[in-house]
C-alpha positions, 0 to 999 in steps of 0.5 A: 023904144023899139019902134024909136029903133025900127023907124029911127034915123039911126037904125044902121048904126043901131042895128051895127052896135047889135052886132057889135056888141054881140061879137064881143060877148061871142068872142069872150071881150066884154060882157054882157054887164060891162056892156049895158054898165055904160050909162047914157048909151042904148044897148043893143044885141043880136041874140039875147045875152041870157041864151048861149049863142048857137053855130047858126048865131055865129054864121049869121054874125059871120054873114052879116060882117062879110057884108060890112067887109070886116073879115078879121072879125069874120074869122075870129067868129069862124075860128069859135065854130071851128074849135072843137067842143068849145062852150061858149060862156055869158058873162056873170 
């Protein structure tokens, strides 16, 4: 399945579900189990959903969402780093 993910037509908008999916865990919108609950769907992630994301996880989001220009998105992440001793927490 991750060569079908790496050589696929698809792999842009694969690789854009992974970040996207992974933004809504880092911004506490979905969890990981609502996440991969959608049957029929492949379900990709930009960090492994069973590590607490780090500060370098959430600039590496920020810069990947700069480049897709979605600046809203880069500013809730940075707002996350910004926040003094937050935790970030995984879904049940």
């Amino acid at each position: 399945m991750f060569d079908e993910f790496l050589l696929g037509e698809d792999f842009d908008d694969n690789f854009k579900k992974g970040i996207d999916n992974s933004y809504l865990i880092f911004t506490g919108q979905r969890t990981y189990p609502e996440i991969i609950s959608n049957e029929g769907e492949d379900h990709f992630f930009f960090f492994d959903p069973d590590i607490t994301p780090s500060k370098e996880d959430i600039w590496d989001l920020i810069y990947i969402y700069e480049e897709y220009e979605e600046y809203e998105k880069c500013s809730e992440l940075l707002n996350l780093i910004s926040r003094p001793k937050k935790k970030f927490t995984k879904g049940a």
